[in-house]
N, C-alpha and C positions, 0 to 999 in steps of 0.2 A: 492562455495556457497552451503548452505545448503537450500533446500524448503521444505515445508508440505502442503499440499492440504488437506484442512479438510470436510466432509459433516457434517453438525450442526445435522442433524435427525439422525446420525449414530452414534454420543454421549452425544443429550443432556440430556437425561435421564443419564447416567455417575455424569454426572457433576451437579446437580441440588442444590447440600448444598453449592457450590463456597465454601467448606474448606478451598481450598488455596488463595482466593481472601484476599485483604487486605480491612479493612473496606472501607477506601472509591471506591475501584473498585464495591463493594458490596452495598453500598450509588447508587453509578452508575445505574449500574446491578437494582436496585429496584424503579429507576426512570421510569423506561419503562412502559410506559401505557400496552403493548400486551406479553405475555409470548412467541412469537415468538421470541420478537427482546429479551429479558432475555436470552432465552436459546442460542441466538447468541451471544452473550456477552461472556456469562459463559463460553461457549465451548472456545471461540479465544482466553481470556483470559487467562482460567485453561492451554490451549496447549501451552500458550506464555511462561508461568511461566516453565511448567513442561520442558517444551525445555531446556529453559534458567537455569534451574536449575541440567538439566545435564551436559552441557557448562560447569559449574561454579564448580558444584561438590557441592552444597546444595540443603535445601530443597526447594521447589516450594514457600513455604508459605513464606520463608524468603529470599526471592532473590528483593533486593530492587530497586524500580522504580523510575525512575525521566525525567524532560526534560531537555535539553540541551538551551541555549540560542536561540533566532530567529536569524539567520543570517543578518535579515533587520532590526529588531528592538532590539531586544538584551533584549526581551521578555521573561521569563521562559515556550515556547510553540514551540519549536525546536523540531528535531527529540527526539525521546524518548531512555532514556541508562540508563544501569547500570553503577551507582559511580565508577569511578575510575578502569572502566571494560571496555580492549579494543573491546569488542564485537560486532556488530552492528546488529541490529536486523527492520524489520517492518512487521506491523500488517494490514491486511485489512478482512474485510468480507461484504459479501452481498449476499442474498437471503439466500442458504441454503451452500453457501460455505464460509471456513475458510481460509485464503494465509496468510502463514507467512516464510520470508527468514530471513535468516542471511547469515553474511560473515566478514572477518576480515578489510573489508573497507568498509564506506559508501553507504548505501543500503536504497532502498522504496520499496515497492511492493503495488500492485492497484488488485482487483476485479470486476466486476461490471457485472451487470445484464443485456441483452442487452436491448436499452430502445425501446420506441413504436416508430415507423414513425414520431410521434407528437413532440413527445419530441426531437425525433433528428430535427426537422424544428425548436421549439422552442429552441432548447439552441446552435445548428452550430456557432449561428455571434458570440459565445465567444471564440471559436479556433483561429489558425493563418490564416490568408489569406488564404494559402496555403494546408493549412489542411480543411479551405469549400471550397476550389475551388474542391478539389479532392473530396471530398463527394458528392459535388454537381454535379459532373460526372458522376455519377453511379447510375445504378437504382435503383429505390424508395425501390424496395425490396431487396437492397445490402446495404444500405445507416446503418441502425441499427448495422450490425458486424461492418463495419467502424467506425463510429464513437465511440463503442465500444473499438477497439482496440485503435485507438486514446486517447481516453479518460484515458485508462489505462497504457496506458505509460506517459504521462503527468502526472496523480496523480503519479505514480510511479516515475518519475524521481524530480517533488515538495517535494514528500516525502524525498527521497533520499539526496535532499541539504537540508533540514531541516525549509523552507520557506514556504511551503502547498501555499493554494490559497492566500497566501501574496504574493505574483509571479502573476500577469495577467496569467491568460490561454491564450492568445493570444500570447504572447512574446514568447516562445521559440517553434520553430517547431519539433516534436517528429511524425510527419507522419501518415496518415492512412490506406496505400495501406501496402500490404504483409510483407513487410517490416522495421522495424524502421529505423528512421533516423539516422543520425549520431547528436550525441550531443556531443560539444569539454569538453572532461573530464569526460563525461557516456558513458556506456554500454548502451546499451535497448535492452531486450531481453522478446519477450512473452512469457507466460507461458503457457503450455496446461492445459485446465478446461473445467467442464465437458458442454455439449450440450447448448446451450442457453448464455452461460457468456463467459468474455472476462476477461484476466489477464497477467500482466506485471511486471516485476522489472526493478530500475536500481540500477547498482553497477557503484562507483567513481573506477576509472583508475588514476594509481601513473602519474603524469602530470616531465615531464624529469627537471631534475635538474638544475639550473641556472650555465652559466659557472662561473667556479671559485671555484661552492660550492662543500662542501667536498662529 
């Protein structure tokens, strides 16, 4: 697996003409009411292309985007790939940071900013049982990393099967003590990020061959 940890303040003056954006990431990129969230865009975008463009062995500008089918609904809004490219790639940011992994199997990766006290009271009863029962263990001023890291292995492993919040966050248990859980057929592994945020991938594991098969 490949990862990049980006800070957005450290290149979005770089990136501010989105050159390499293709018009509509740029349509995108210019819907944003606050030049914060713009330069957050530009930066995860321009690093997505430039990656994926050395991967491939062309230019940034011309590395073509698309999504993959929903695996529930069979929706053009599935994980995101290059045509005809066994690549695997995901995108996340928040605040001032950029995550983006690749690997040659099914991969997500999650960011997220840790939220206030409030927020983790208001949004817990959407986790699994078992994931508020264990938040709801720990003191008031632990409860934020937790949920945090939680949180970011869930969108990370959503991402990862190509389903996002078409999945209840409830249904599958991904943990929020020290540890990830085991998920049958993922990895979950956090990422280090810097002071305040929390970050996770998962990458798909080759599942053993059916007897018989070649």
């Amino acid at each position: 697996m490949k990862l990049h940890v980006l800070r957005v303040s450290e290149h979005a003056a770089d990136v501010r003409d989105g050159a390499v954006l293709s018009e509509e990431e740029r349509a995108r990129c210019a819907a944003f009411l606050r030049e914060t969230d713009r330069d957050r865009y530009r930066v995860a975008h321009t690093a997505l292309r430039r990656e994926l463009a050395a991967l491939l062995g062309t230019d940034p500008a011309a590395v073509p985007l698309t999504r993959e089918a929903c695996p529930l609904c069979g929706g053009p809004h599935g994980r995101p790939a290059v045509p005809g490219n066994p690549v695997y790639f995901s995108l996340s940011h928040a605040g001032d940071v950029v995550l983006i992994a690749f690997d040659d199997a099914p991969v997500g990766a999650d960011v997220e900013v840790y939220p206030t006290a409030a927020v983790v009271a208001e949004t817990a009863g959407a986790l699994h049982p078992r994931e508020r029962a264990e938040i709801g263990r720990l003191p008031s001023a632990d409860r934020p990393a937790a949920f945090a890291r939680c949180w970011t292995r869930k969108e990370a492993y959503l991402k990862g099967t190509g389903t996002g919040l078409g999945e209840d966050p409830s249904v599958t248990y991904v943990g929020s003590l020290a540890v990830p859980a085991e998920v049958p057929g993922w990895t979950l592994t956090d990422v280090g990020a810097p002071e305040g945020y929390a970050a996770a991938v998962a990458v798909a594991v080759p599942r053993p061959s059916a007897p018989g098969a070649p």
